[in-house]
C-alpha positions in Angstrom: -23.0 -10.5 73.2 -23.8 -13.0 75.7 -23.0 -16.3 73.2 -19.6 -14.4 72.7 -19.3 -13.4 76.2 -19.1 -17.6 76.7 -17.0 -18.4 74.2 -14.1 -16.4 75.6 -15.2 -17.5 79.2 -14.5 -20.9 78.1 -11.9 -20.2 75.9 -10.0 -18.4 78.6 -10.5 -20.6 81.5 -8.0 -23.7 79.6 -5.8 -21.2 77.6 -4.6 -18.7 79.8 -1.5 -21.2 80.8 -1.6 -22.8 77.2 -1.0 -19.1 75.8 2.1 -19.5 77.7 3.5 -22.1 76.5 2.4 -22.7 72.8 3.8 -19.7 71.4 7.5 -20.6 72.9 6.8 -24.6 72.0 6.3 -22.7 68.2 9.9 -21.3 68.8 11.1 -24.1 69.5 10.6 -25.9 66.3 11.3 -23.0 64.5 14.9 -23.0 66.1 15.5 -26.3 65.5 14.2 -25.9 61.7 16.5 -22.8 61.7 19.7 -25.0 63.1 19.7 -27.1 60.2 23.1 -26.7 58.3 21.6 -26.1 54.9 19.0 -23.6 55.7 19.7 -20.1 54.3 17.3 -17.9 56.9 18.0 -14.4 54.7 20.1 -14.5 51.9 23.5 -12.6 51.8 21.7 -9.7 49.3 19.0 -8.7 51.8 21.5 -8.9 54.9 23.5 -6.8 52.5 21.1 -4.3 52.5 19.7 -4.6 55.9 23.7 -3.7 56.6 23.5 -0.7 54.9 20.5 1.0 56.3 20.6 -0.1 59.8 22.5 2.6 61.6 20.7 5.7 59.3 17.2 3.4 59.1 17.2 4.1 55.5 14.5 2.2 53.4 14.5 0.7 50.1 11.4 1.1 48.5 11.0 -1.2 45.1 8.4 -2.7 47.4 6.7 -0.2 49.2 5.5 -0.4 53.2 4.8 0.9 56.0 4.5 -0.2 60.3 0.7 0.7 61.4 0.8 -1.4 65.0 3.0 -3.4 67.1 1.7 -5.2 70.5 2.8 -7.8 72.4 1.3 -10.4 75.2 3.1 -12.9 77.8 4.6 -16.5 76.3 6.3 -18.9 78.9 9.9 -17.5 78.8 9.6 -14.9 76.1 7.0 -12.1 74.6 4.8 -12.7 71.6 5.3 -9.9 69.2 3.2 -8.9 66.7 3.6 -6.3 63.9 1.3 -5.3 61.8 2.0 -3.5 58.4 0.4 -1.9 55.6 1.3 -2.8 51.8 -0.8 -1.9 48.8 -2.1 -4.8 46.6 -0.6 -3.6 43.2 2.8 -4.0 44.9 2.4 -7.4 46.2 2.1 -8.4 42.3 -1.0 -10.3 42.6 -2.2 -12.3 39.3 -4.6 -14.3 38.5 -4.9 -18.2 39.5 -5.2 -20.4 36.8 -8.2 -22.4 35.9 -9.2 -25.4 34.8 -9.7 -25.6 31.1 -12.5 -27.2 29.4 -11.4 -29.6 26.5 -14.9 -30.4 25.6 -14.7 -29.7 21.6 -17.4 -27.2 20.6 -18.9 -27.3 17.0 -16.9 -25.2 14.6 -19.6 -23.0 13.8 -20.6 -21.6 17.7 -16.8 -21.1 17.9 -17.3 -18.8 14.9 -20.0 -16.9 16.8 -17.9 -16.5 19.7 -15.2 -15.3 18.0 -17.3 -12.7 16.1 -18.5 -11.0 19.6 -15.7 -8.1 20.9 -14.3 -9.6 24.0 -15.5 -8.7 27.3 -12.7 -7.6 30.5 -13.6 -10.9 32.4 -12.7 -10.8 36.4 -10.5 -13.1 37.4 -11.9 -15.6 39.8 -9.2 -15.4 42.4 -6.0 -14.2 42.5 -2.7 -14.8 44.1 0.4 -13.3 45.1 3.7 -15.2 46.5 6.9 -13.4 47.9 9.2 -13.7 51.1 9.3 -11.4 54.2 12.0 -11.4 56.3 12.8 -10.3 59.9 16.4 -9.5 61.7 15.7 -8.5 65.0 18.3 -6.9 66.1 19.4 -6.0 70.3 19.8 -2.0 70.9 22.1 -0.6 73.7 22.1 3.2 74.1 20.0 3.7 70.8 23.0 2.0 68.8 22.6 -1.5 66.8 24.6 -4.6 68.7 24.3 -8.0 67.7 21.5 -9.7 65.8 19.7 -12.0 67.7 17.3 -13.4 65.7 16.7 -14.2 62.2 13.3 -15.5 60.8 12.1 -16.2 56.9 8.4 -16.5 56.5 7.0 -17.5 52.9 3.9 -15.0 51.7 1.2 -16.8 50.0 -1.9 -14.9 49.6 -5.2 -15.3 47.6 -7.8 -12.5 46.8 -11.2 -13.4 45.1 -11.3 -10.9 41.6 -14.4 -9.3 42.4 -12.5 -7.8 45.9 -9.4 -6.6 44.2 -8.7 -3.6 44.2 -4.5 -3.0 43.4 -4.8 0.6 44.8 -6.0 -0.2 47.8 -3.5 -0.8 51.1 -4.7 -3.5 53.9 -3.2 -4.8 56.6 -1.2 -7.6 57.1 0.9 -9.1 60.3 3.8 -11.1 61.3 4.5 -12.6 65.2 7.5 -14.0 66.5 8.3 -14.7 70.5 11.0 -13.1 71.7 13.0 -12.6 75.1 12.7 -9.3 77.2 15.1 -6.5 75.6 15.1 -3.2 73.5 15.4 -4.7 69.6 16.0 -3.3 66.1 13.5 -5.2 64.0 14.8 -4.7 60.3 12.0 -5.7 58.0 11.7 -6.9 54.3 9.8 -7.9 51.9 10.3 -9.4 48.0 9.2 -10.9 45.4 10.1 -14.9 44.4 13.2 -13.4 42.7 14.3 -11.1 45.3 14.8 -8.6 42.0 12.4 -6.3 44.0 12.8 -5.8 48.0 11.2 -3.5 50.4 12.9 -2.8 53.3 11.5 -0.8 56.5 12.8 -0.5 60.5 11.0 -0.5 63.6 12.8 0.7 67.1 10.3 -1.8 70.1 11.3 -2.7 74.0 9.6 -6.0 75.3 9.0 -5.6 79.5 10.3 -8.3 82.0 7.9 -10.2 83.2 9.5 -10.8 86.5 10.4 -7.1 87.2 6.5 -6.1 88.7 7.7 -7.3 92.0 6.7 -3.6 93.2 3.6 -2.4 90.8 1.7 -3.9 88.0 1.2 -2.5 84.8 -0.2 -4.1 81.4 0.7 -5.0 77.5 -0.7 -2.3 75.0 -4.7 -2.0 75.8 -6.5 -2.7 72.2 -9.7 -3.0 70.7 -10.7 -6.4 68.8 -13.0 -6.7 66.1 -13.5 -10.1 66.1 -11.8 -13.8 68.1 -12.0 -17.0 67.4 -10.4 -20.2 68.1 -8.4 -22.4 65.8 -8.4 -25.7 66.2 -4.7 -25.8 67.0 -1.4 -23.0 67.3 0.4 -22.6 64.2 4.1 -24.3 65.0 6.0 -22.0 62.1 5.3 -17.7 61.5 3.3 -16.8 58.7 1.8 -13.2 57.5 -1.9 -13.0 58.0 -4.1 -10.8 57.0 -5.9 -8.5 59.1 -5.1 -10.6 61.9 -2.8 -12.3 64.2 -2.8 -15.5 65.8 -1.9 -16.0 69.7 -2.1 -19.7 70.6 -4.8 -20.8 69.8 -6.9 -17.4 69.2 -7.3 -15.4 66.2 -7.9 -12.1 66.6 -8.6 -9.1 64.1 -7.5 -6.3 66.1 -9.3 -2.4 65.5 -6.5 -0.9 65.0 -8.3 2.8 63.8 -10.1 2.3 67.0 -13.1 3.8 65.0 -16.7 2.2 66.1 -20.5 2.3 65.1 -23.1 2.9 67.4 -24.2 -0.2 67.6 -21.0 -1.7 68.3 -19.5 -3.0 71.8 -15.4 -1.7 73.0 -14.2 -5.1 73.3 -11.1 -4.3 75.1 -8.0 -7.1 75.0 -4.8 -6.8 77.3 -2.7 -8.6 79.6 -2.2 -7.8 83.4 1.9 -7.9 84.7 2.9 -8.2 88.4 -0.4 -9.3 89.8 0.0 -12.5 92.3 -2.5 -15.4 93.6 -3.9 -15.9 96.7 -2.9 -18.8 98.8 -5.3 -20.6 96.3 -3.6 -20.5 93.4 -6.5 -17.6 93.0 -6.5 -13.8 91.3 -8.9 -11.6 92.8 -8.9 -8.5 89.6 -11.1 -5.5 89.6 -11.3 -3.1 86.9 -13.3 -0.2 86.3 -14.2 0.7 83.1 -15.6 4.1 82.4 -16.1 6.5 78.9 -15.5 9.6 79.2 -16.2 12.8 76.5 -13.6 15.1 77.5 -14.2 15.8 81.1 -17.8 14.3 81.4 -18.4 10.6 82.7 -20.9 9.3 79.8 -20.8 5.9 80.7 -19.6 4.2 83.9 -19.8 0.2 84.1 -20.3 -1.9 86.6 -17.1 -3.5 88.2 -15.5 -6.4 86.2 -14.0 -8.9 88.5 -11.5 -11.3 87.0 -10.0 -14.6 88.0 -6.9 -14.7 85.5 -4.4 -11.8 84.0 -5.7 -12.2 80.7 -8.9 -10.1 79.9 -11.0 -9.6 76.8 -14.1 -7.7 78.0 -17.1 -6.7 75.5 -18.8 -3.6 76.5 -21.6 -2.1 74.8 -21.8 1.5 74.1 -24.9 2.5 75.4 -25.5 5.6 78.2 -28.3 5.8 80.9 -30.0 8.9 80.5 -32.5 9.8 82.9 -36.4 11.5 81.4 -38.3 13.6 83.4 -42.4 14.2 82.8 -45.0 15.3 84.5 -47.3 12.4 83.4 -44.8 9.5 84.1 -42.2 11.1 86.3 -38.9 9.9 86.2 -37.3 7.0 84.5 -33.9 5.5 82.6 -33.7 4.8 79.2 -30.5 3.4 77.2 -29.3 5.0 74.4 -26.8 4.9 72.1 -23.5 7.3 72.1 -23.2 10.2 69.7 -20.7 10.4 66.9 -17.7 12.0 68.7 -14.2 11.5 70.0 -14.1 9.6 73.7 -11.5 7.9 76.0 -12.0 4.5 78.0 -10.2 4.9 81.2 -9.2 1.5 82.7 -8.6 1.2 86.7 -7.4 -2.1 87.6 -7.0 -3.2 91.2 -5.2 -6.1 92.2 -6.8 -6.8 95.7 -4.1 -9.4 96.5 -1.5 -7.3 96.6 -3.2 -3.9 97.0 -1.8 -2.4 93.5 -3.5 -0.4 91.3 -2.8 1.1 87.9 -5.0 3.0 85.4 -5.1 2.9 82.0 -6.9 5.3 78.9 -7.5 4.3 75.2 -9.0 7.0 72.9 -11.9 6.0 70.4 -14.3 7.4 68.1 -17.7 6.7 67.5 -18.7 7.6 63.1 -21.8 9.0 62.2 -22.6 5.1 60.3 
């Protein structure tokens, strides 16, 4: 925990202002891609169909999917949103990669031999699947469709290894685009190379203003991350990822089932609005984390004081309990949670400006 623990320290300390900006400097290029005269952003029979189904949000399902999670953290001038969706592998069409062929000429009679022996179900080495996904985001007044503001076309390439194939099996895949502050309509699909078969689905989301905590503070969506990283730059167009999303120059898995082992830490990810510097140029953050079993405190940390707005906090799930014996008297041992439902509750004090505002995610711990 501690070698992670620096990583995001030092990941944090130059990329809180570069998380800012590289996710609108991605827009950017993307606009001026999308500008070009020639480029067809959605074709005329999946706006056709988005047309249809927008006002009843009614679904075409030749490719079936579903929304599992959407989130969103601060980008100079707009919001970085991030969708996440679940799509079963038979339905992606995924087939096999093709390999290279050996021409070495075998003597006639081993080939006879070979050809003799009943032919085994070989697993494919790796296999592939390629489609589009697009996105219409469109603005909402009064629950009621306006104008389309954004249009965005993102190629799917995706590669499996055989032996991890399974075509029943759903995962979880995400798209991110930045957009401005405003209540949106994103309409959603996805197709093969052909566009013979499209899946459509619709997803109601409001993105806050970043400049209207002038009189509280409040944060993005609290979540859970499974694992971070850092690439070695931001990606400059939108792509679908799987099981993760990228955010400048982080990628990061997010737990989305919120489920956890024992032995696992609650590394909590969010972003603080309407907090202010000091004179400095300084925040002065304190949280207080604390897990609670329905009314019972289990574990209470120590306060977490934080410098910057953007926080990504391990912490390990592990209570104090206090042993009592005549022979040794009294002392503290760490142990691990039981298997069970809990809540993290979150206070956060900004002690610049003397706001507050608490927070609660609900987990589980499994049995293993």
């Amino acid at each position: 925990m501690k070698a992670k623990n620096l990583i995001i320290t030092a990941l944090f300390a130059g990329i809180v202002l570069m998380s800012f900006a590289l996710p609108a400097a991605a827009a950017a290029r993307m606009n001026q891609e999308e500008q070009k005269s020639d480029v067809v952003i959605i074709p005329d029979k999946v706006k056709s169909i988005f047309k249809e189904g927008i006002n009843t949000r009614e679904t075409l399902m030749q490719i079936p999917f579903s929304f599992a999670w959407h989130s969103f953290l601060p980008a100079r001038q707009n919001i970085h949103s991030i969708f996440f969706f679940k799509l079963k592998n038979a339905d992606l069409g995924f087939v096999p990669v093709p390999q290279a062929v050996d021409i070495t000429e075998e003597a006639p009679e081993k080939k006879k031999e070979e050809t003799a022996q009943p032919e085994a179900q070989e697993v494919p080495a790796l296999l592939q699947a390629s489609g589009h996904a697009f996105l219409q985001f469109t603005r909402i007044e009064n629950n009621s469709p306006q104008e389309v503001v954004k249009e965005v076309y993102i190629p799917i390439n995706l590669q499996v290894e055989g032996k991890d194939y399974d075509p029943e099996k759903e995962e979880l895949y995400s798209a991110s685009y930045p957009l401005p502050a405003g209540d949106y309509l994103l309409a959603m699909a996805v197709s093969s190379l052909d566009l013979e078969r499209i899946g459509t689905q619709y997803f109601e989301f409001s993105l806050p203003d970043a400049f209207s905590f002038t009189d509280k503070i409040d944060t993005t969506p609290v979540f859970f991350i499974k694992n971070i990283r850092r690439m070695q730059e931001a990606e400059t167009r939108a792509e679908v990822h799987k099981d993760f999303f990228t955010y400048s120059v982080l990628q990061i898995e997010p737990n989305i089932e919120k489920t956890f082992s024992k032995r696992d830490n609650l590394d909590i990810f969010f972003f603080i609005y309407g907090v202010v510097p000091d004179q400095a140029g300084k925040h002065d953050i304190n949280v207080t984390y604390e897990v609670y079993q329905g009314e019972e405190i289990v574990i209470k940390y120590a306060i977490a004081h934080y410098d910057a707005p953007l926080v990504s906090q391990p912490l390990p799930l592990k209570k104090t309990v206090v042993i009592k014996s005549e022979a040794e008297g009294e002392k503290k041992e760490q142990r691990d949670l039981e298997a069970g439902q809990y809540t993290l509750q979150v206070q956060i004090d900004d002690k610049v400006s003397g706001k507050s505002i608490k927070k609660s995610v609900d987990f589980e711990i499994t049995q293993e």
